[in-house]
LUMMIKE-295149 format. One record per residue (C-alpha): residue number from 1; residue in one letter; y, z, x. Coordinates in steps of 0.25 Angstrom, whole numbers. Layout:
# residues N
ATOM    n  res      y      z      x
ATOM  NUM    A      Y      Z      X
...
# end
This chain:
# residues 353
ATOM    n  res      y      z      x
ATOM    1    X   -122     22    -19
ATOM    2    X   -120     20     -5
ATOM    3    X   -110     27      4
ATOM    4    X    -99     22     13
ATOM    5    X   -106     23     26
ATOM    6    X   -121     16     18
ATOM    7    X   -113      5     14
ATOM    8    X   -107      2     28
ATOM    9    X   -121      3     33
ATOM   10    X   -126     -8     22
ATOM   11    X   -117    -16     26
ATOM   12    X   -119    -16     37
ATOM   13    X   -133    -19     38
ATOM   14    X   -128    -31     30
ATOM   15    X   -120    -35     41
ATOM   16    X   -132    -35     52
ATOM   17    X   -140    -43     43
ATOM   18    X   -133    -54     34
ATOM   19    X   -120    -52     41
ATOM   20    X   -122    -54     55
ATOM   21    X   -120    -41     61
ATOM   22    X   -126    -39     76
ATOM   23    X   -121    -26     80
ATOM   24    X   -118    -14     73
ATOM   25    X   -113     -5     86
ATOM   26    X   -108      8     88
ATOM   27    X   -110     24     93
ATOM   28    X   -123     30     86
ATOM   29    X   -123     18     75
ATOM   30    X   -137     13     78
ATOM   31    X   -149     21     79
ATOM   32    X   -153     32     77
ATOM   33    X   -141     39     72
ATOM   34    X   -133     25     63
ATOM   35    X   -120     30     63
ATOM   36    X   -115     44     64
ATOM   37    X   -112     39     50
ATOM   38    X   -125     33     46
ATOM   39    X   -119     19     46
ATOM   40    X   -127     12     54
ATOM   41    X   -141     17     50
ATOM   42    X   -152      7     49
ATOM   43    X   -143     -4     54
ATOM   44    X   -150    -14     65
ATOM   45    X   -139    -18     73
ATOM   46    X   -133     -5     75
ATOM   47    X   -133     -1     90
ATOM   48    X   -128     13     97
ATOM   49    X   -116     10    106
ATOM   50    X   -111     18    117
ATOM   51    X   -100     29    115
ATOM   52    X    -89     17    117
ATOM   53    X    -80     15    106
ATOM   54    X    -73      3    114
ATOM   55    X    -88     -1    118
ATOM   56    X    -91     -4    105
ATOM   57    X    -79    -11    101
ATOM   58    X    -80    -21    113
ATOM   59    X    -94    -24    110
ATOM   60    X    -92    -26     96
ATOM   61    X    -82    -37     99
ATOM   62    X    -89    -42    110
ATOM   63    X   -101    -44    100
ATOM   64    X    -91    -50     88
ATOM   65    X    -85    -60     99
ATOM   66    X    -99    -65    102
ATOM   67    X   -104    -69     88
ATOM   68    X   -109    -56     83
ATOM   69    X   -104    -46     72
ATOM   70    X   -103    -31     77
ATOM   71    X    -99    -20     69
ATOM   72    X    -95    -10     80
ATOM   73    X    -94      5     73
ATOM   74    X    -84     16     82
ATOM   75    X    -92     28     78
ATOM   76    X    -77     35     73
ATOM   77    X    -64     29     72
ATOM   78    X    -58     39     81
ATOM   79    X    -64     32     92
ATOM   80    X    -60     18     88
ATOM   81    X    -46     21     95
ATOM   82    X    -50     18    108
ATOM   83    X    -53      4    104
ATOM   84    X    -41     -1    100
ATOM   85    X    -38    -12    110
ATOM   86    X    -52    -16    107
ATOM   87    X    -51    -17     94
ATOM   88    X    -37    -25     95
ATOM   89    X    -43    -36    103
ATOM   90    X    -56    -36     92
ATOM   91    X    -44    -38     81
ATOM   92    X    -36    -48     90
ATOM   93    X    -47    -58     95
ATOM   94    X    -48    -69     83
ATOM   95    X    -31    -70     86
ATOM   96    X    -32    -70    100
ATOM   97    X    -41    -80    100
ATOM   98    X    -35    -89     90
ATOM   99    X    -47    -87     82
ATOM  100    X    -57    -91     91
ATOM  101    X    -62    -77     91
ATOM  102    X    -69    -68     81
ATOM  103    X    -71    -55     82
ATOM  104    X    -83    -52     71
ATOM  105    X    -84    -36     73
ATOM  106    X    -82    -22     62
ATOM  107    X    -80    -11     68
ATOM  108    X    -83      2     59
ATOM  109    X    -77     15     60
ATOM  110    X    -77     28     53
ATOM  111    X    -62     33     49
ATOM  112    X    -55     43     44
ATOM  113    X    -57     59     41
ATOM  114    X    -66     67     31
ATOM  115    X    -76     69     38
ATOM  116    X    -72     81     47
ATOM  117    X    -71     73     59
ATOM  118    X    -60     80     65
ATOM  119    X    -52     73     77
ATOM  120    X    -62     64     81
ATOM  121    X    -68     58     71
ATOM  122    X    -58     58     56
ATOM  123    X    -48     48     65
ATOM  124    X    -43     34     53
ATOM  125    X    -42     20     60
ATOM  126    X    -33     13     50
ATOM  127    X    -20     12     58
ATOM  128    X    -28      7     69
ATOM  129    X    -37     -1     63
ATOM  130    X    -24     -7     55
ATOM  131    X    -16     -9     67
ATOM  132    X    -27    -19     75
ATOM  133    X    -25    -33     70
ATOM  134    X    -36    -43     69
ATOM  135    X    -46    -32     63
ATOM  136    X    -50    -31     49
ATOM  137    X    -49    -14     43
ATOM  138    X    -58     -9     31
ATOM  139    X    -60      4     27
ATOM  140    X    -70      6     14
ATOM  141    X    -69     18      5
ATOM  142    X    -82     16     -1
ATOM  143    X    -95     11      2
ATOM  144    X    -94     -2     -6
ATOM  145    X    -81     -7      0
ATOM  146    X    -89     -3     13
ATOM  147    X   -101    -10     10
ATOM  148    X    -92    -23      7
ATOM  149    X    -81    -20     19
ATOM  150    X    -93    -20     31
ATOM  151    X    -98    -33     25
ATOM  152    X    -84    -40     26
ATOM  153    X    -80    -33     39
ATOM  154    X    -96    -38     44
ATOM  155    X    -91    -53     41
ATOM  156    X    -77    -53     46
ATOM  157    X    -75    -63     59
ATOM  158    X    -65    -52     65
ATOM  159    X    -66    -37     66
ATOM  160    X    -66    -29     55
ATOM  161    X    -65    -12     55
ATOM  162    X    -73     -5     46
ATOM  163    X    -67      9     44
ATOM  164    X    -77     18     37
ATOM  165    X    -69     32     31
ATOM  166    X    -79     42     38
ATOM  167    X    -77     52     25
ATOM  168    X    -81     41     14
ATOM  169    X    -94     35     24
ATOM  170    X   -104     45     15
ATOM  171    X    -97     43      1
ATOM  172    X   -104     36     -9
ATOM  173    X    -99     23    -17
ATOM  174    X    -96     25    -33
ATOM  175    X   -103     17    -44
ATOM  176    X    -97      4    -46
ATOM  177    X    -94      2    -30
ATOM  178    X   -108      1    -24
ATOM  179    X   -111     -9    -14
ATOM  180    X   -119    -21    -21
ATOM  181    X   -135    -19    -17
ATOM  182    X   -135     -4    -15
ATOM  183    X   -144      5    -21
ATOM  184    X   -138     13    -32
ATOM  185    X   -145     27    -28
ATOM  186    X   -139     31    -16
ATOM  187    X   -151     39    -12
ATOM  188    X   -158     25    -14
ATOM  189    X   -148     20     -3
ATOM  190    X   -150     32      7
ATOM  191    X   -164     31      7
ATOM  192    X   -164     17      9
ATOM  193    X   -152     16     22
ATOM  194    X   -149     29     25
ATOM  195    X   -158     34     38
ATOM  196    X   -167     46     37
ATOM  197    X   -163     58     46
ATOM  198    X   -172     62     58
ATOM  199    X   -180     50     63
ATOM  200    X   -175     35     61
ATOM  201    X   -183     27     69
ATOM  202    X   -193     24     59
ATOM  203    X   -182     21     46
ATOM  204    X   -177      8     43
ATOM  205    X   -166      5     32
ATOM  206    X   -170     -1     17
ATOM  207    X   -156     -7     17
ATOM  208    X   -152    -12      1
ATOM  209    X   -149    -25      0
ATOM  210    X   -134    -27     -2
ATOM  211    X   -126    -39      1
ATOM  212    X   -115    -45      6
ATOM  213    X   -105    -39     -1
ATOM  214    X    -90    -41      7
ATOM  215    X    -76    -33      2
ATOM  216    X    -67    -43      7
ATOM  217    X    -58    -38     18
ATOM  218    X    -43    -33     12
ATOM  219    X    -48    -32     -3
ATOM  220    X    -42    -17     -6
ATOM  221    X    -49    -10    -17
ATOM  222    X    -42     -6    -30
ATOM  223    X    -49     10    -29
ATOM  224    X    -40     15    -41
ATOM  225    X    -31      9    -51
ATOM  226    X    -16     16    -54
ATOM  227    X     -3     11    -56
ATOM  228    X      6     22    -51
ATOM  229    X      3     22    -35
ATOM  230    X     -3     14    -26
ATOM  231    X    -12     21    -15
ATOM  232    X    -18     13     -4
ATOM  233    X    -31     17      5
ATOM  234    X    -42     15      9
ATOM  235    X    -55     24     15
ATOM  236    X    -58     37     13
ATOM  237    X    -43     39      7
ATOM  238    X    -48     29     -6
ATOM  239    X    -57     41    -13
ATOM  240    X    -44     51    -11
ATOM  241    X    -35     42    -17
ATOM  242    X    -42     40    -28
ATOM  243    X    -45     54    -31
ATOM  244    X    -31     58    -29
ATOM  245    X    -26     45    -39
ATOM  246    X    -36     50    -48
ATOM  247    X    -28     65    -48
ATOM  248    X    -18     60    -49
ATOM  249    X    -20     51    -60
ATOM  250    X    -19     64    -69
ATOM  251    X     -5     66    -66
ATOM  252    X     -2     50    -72
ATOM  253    X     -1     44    -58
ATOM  254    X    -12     33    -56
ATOM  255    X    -14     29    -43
ATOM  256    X    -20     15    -37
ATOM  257    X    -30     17    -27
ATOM  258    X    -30      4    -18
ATOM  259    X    -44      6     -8
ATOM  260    X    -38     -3      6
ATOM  261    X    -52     -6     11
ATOM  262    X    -46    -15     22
ATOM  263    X    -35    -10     30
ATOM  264    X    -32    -23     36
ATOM  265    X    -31    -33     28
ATOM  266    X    -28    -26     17
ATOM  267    X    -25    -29      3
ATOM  268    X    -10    -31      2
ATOM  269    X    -11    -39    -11
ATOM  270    X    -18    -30    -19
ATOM  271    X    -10    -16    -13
ATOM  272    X      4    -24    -16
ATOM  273    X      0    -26    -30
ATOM  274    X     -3    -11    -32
ATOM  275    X     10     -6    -24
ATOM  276    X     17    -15    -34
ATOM  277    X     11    -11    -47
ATOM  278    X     11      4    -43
ATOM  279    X     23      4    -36
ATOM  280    X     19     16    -26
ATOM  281    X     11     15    -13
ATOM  282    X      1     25     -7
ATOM  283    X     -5     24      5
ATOM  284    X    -17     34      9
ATOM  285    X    -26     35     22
ATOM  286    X    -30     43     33
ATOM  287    X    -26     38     44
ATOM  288    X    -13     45     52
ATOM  289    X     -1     44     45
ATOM  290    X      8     38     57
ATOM  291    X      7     22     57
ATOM  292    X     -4     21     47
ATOM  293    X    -11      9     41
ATOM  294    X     -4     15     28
ATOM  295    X      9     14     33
ATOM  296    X      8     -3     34
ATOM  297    X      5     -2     21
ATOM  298    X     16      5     16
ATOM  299    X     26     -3     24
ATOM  300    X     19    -17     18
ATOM  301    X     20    -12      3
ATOM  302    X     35     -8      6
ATOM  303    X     39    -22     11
ATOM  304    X     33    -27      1
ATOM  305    X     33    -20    -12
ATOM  306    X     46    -11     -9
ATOM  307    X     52    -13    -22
ATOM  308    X     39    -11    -29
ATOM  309    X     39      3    -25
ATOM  310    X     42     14    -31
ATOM  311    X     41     26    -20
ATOM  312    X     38     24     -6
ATOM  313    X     26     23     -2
ATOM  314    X     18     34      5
ATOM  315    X      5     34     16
ATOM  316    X     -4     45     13
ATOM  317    X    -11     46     28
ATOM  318    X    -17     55     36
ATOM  319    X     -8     65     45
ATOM  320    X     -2     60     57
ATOM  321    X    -13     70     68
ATOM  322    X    -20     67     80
ATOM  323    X    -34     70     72
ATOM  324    X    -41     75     60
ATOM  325    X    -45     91     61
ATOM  326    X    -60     97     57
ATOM  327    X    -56    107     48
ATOM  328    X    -52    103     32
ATOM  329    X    -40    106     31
ATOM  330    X    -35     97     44
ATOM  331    X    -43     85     41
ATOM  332    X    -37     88     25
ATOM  333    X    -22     88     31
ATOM  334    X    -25     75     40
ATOM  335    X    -29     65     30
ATOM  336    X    -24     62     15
ATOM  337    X    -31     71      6
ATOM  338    X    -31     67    -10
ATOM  339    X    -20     79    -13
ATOM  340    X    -10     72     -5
ATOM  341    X    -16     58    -10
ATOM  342    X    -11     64    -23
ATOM  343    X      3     70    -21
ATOM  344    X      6     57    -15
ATOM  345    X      2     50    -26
ATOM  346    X      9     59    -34
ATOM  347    X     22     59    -24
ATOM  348    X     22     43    -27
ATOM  349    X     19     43    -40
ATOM  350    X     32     52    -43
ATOM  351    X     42     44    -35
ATOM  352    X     52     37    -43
ATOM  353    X     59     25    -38
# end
């Protein structure tokens, strides 16, 4: 089975050779290092960039405004703020030019905490990324849906952003969800695409052959079935609220589990009829609690399901702080953890109209 950040690496290698990927850019993706993730490896477009965040958005759109298909990679997302007004006009150029324009570009980013990153590197992008029209947001929680996400992000005419959960990039997928062509013994699959430590100059990737395999952009994914609440996510937030449904579910409440995959455009249809039939709504993500992605959400499913509801909503998000601490316990008491996934659960499941 492969793991998140393989399956954004298959993919791809897909995209430079089937698809019509030119250039995958970005700090320390091509050789010899491949991503400080490993998600470039053995890739043959993949060229180093200067230390130049909005240096590698502008040439990305350059490139995608010229006929070719970048996908541009900002080494952390907590260093994607500074392209903001970049990113508005990639988001804004088929409109503004009456569609004349295309904009052909990904841009891929790793997200969120979990991994110890403290106040540089454990930053979300959601209420950002949410809040630029024109772009296209996904965010995988497993490396199927990653696999399949890159692929239809790689064909998009206008920008898409590819937010990888950095916590989720070395988790493995689970039987039933592999990506079509892989090899089923993961070791098989390292030996085949993952490069050898010390020297690489020599080593060349035995990629499997996969193919083109597209999860359509705004298609969210039913991740557990329940009728008593409703919770909405997406990313690394998926695997904890399934757990804590899971507990839960001891206690007689069964809680439905709705996977986002893409923030924008998301999957109103399929969330409305959930809402309706469960009659509760939980939102859960990462990202800083104060004018979050979640909150739209909320306010949508209250204009339009407000007599379906049985207790008011609640947004599960991360605390309202300037950054994410090292230690444990401070990263722990930033960011839902699946505890207080399960009291609010519990707390919704309680409420009597």
């Amino acid at each position: 089975m492969a793991t998140l950040v393989q399956a954004v690496r298959m993919a791809l290698h897909v995209g430079e050779e089937r698809l019509g990927v030119t250039d995958i850019l970005g700090e320390d993706i091509g050789q010899p290092l491949g991503g400080v993730f490993t998600q470039t490896q053995g890739l043959k477009t993949a060229w180093n960039t200067p230390l130049d965040e909005r240096g590698i958005v502008g040439t990305a759109m350059g490139l995608a405004m010229s006929g070719q298909r970048p996908v541009a990679e900002i080494q952390f997302c907590d260093y994607a703020f500074n392209t903001i007004d970049l990113l508005k006009l990639a988001g804004g150029l088929y409109w503004s030019s009456n569609g004349n324009f295309n904009c052909p570009m990904v841009l891929m980013t790793p997200v969120g905490s979990g991994i110890h990153g403290s106040i540089y590197h454990s930053h979300s992008f959601d209420g950002q990324a949410t809040r630029l029209p024109g772009w296209k947001i996904v965010m995988p929680s497993n490396p199927r849906d990653a696999y399949g996400l890159m692929l239809s992000a790689i064909v998009d005419p206008n920008p898409v952003m590819f937010l990888m959960p950095k916590a989720l990039l070395r988790a493995k997928g689970v039987a039933g969800e592999e990506i079509p062509g892989e090899p089923s013994d993961e070791r098989k699959l390292n030996k085949m695409i993952d490069a050898p430590l010390g020297d690489r100059t020599k080593w060349t990737p035995d990629w499997p052959d996969t193919p083109d395999f597209f999860i359509p952009i705004g298609e969210a994914r039913l991740a557990r079935a329940g009728r008593d609440v409703t919770v909405v996510t997406y990313g690394r937030m998926v695997q904890q609220c399934v757990k804590a449904a899971d507990e839960i579910a001891a206690e007689g409440v069964e809680a439905e589990v709705l996977d986002l995959r893409s923030l924008y455009p998301y999957d109103w249809p399929r969330l409305k009829e959930s809402i309706a039939r469960t009659h509760r709504l939980l939102v859960v993500n990462e990202d800083t609690e104060v004018t979050n992605f979640g909150e739209h959400l909320i306010r949508r499913a209250v204009e339009d399901l407000f007599y379906e509801l049985y207790a008011p909503p609640k947004l599960l998000a991360g605390a309202n702080v300037p950054g994410i601490g090292l230690a444990d316990t401070l990263e722990a008491h930033s960011v839902p953890q699946r505890d207080g996934i399960v009291t609010a659960l519990r707390d919704l499941a309680n409420h009597q109209p």
